[in-house]
C-alpha positions in Angstrom: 11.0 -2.1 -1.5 13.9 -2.1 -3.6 17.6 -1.8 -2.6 18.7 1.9 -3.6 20.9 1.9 -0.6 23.9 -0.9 -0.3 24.2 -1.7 3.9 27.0 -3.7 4.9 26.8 -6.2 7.7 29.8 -4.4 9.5 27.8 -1.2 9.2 24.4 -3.1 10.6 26.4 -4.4 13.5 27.4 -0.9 14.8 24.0 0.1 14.6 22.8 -2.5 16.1 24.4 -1.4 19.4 21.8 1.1 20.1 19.2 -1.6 20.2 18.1 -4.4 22.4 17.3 -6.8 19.8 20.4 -9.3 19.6 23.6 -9.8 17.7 23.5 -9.7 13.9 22.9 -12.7 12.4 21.8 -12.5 8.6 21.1 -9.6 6.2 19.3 -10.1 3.1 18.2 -7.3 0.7 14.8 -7.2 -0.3 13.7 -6.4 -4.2 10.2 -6.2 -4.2 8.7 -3.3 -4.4 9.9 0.2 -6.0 9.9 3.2 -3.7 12.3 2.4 -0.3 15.4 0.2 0.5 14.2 -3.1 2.9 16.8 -5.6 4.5 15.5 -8.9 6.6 17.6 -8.9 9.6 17.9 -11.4 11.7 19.4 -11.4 15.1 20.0 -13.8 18.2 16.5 -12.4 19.2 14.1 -12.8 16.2 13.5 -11.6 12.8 12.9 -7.7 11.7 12.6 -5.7 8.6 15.0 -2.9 8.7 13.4 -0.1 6.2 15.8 3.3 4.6 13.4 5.9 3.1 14.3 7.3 -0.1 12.0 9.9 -1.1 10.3 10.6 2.8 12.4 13.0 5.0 12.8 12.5 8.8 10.1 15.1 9.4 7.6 13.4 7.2 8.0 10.3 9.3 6.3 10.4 12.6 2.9 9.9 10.6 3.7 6.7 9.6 5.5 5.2 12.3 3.1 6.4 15.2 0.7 4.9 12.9 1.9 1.5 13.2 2.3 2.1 16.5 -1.2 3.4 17.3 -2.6 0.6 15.3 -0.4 -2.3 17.0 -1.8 -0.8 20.5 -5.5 -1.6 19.2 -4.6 -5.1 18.1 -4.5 -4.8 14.5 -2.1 -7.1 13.0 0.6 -4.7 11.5 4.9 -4.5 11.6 5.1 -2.7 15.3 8.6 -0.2 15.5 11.1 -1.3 17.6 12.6 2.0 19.8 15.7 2.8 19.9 17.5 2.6 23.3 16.8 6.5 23.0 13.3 5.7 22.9 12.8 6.6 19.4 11.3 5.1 16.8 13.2 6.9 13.8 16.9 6.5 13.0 19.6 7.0 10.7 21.5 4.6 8.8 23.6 5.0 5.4 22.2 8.5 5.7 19.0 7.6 5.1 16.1 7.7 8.1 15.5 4.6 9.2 13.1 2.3 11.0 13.1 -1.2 11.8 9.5 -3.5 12.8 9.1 -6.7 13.7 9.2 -9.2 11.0 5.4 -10.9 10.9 4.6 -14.7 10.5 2.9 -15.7 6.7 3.1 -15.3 3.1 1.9 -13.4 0.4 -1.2 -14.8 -1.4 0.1 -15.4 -5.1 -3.1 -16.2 -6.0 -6.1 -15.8 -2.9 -8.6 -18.1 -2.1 -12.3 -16.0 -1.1 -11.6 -17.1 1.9 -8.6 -14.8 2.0 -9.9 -12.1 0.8 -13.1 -12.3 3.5 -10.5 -12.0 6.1 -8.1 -9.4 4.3 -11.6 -7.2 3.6 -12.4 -7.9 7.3 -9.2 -6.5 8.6 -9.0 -3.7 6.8 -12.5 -2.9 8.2 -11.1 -2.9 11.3 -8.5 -0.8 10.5 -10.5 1.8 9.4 -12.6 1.7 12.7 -9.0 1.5 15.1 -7.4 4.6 13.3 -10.7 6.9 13.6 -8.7 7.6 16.7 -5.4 8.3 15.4 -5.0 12.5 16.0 -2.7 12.7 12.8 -3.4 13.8 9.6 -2.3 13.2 6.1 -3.4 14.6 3.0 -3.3 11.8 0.3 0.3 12.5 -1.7 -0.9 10.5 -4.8 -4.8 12.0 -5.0 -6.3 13.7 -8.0 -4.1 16.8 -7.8 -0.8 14.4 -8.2 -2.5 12.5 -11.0 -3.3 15.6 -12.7 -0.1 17.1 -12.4 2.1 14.1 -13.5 -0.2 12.4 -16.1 1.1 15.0 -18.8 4.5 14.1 -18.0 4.0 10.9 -19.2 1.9 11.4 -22.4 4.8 12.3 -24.8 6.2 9.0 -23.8 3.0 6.9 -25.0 1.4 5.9 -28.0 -1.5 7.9 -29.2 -4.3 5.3 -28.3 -3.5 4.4 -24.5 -2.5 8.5 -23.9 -5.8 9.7 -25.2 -7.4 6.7 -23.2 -5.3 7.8 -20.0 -6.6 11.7 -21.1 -10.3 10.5 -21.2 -9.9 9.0 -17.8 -8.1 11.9 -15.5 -11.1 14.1 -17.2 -13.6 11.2 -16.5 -12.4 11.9 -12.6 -11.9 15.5 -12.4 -16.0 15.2 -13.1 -16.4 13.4 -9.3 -15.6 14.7 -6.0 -16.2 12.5 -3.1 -15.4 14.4 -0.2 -18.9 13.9 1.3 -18.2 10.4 1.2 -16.9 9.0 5.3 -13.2 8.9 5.3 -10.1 8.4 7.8 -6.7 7.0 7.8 -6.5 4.6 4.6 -3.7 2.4 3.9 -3.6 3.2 0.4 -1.4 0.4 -1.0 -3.1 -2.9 0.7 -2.1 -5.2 -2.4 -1.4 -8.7 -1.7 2.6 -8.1 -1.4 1.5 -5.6 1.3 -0.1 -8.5 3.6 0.7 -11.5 4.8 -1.1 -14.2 5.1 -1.1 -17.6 7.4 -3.0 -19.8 6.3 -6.8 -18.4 5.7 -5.4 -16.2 8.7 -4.5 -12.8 8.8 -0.7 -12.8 9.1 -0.1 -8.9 9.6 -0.5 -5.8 6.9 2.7 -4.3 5.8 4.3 -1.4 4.4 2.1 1.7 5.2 4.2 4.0 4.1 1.6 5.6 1.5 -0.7 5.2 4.0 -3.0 8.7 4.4 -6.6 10.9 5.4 -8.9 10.2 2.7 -12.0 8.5 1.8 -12.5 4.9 3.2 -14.2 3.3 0.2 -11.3 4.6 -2.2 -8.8 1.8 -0.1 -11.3 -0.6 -0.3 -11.2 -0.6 -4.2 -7.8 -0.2 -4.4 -7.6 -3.6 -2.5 -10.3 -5.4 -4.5 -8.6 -4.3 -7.8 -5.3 -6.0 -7.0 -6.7 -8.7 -5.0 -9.5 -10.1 -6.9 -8.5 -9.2 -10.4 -8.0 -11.2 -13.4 -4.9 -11.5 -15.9 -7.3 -9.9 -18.7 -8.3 -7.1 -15.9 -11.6 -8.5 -15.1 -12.6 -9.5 -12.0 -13.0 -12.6 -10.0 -16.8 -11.9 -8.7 -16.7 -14.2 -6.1 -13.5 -13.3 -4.4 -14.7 -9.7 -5.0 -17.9 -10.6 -3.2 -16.0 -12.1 -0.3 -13.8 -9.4 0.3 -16.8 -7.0 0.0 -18.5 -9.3 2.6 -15.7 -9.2 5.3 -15.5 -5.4 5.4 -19.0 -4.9 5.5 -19.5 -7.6 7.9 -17.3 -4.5 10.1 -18.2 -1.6 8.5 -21.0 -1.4 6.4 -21.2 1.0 3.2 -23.4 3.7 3.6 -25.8 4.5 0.8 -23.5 7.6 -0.5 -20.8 5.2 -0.6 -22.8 2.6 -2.5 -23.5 5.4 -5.4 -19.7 6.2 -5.8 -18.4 2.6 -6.0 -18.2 2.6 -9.4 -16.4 5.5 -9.9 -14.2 5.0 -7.2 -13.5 1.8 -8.5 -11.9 3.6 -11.4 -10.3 6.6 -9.4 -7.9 3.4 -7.3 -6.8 1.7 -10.9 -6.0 5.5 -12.4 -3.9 6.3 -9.5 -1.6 3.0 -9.9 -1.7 2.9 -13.8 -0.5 6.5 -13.5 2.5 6.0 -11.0 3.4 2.5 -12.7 3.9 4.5 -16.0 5.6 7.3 -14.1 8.2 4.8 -12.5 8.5 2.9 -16.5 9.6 6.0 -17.7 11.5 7.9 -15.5 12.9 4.9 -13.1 14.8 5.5 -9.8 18.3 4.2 -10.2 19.2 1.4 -7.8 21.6 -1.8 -6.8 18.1 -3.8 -7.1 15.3 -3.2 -8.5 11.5 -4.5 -9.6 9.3 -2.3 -11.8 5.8 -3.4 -12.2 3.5 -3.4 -15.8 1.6 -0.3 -16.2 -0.9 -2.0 -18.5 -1.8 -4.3 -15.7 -4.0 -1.6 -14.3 -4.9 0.2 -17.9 -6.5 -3.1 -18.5 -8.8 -2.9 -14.8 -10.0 0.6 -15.7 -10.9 -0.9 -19.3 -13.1 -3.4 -17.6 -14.4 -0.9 -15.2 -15.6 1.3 -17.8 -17.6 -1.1 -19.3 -19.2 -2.8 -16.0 -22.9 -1.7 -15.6 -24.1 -0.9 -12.0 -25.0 -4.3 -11.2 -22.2 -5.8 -11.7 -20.1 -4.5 -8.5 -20.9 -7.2 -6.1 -22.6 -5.6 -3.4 
């Protein structure tokens, strides 16, 4: 959620006028983040988060927005789109497609208590369940075929110790297919900057723009890896345990899905060590910007490797 696309105020004001959401009163630039350009706006009427996509075309969008959309209607707590007085969801602004959602109440959980992650496990049980009914589909962008098309991209770039452990691991991988396993709309990027929280409460999830069709368990361990991990890339057991707890308390793991944890477990941190390194390498120019550590998630699938099958709090 970087800025890649300077909007004036002036320029937000005359864009405005083809929404029923009050006069322009703040704009603020968002950093966070690395893939789109995000702005709070504020207006007589409320808060919103007005987002430019930089890499998704206008075509690509409905997906994600009817998403939102879909899921707001079942009473998840997520960013709803605000229509146009068109009726449409997608815009343009900057020349760049646009949308703009409402702005949900919380905070991001620097560091989560387990009772966070019970509820954030929870709801993203529930998620899973509300979009069995969503009619779109959308193969995963970022799966195994992405990893094993841009992980030799980046091997030149690293020293000869962490590219031959990156090598082991996309082989380690291409050894597992999971499609057999239940799967559905996943979010696909549920770290904690991603949700917000109030309180031990729920706030809303954010930023779905990665969401996608795959396999249900895979989102669950990429959300357990960011929020219950350590700073050495261990894992805090009994916030692990909680969030396990909440979705299960929804959806329960079927025995299939209890076999792959482990694995999968892996398959979430190679995905994000892999696109981390890609962005540290070959970064997207823009007016501000926030890159995150690839080691962060080198060090997960280190710990990983070494966990034996007890050890996955279930």
């Amino acid at each position: 959620m970087s800025v890649y696309t300077p909007i004036t105020p002036d320029q937000l004001r005359e864009w405005l006028k083809s929404y029923s959401i009050g006069q322009l009163q703040a704009l603020q630039g968002i950093a966070s983040g690395i893939t789109n350009t995000n702005y709070f706006v504020s207006t007589t009427h409320g808060r919103y988060v007005l987002t430019l996509f930089e890499v998704l075309k206008q075509h690509e969008l409905p997906f994600y927005v009817n998403l939102l959309a879909h899921l707001a209607h079942h009473g998840i707590a997520v960013a709803a789109p605000i229509a146009n007085l068109r009726d449409e969801y997608i815009d343009e602004l900057g020349g760049k497609p646009t949308c703009m959602v409402t702005c949900l109440p919380g905070d991001v959980a620097e560091d989560p208590t387990p009772e966070q992650c019970e509820a954030v496990g929870a709801m993203l049980a529930e998620m899973h369940l509300a979009a069995q009914t969503y009619p779109a589909r959308m193969a995963n962008p970022r799966g195994p075929e992405w990893w094993n098309r841009t992980a030799p991209q980046i091997y030149p770039h690293m020293n000869s110790a962490d590219a031959a452990q990156l090598r082991a691991e996309v082989q380690f991988q291409t050894k597992h297919r999971f499609t057999h396993l239940p799967s559905g709309v996943i979010h696909a990027d549920l770290f904690r900057d991603n949700v917000l929280m109030n309180g031990q409460k729920i706030g809303g999830f954010i930023d779905f723009y990665y969401a996608c069709n795959d396999v249900l368990i895979y989102d669950v361990a990429i959300t357990l890896n960011d929020w219950c991990s350590l700073p050495d890339g261990d894992i805090d057991a009994t916030k692990a345990r909680a969030l396990l707890s909440g979705y299960q308390s929804i959806r329960p793991f079927t025995p299939d899905e209890h076999e792959a944890w482990h694995v999968m477990l892996r398959a979430a941190a190679l995905r994000f060590w892999v696109s981390r390194l890609y962005d540290f390498y070959k970064p997207q120019a823009g007016e501000l910007t926030y890159t995150k550590d690839p080691a962060y998630f080198q060090r997960i699938i280190s710990q990983h490797a070494n966990r034996q099958p007890d050890q996955l709090w279930l």
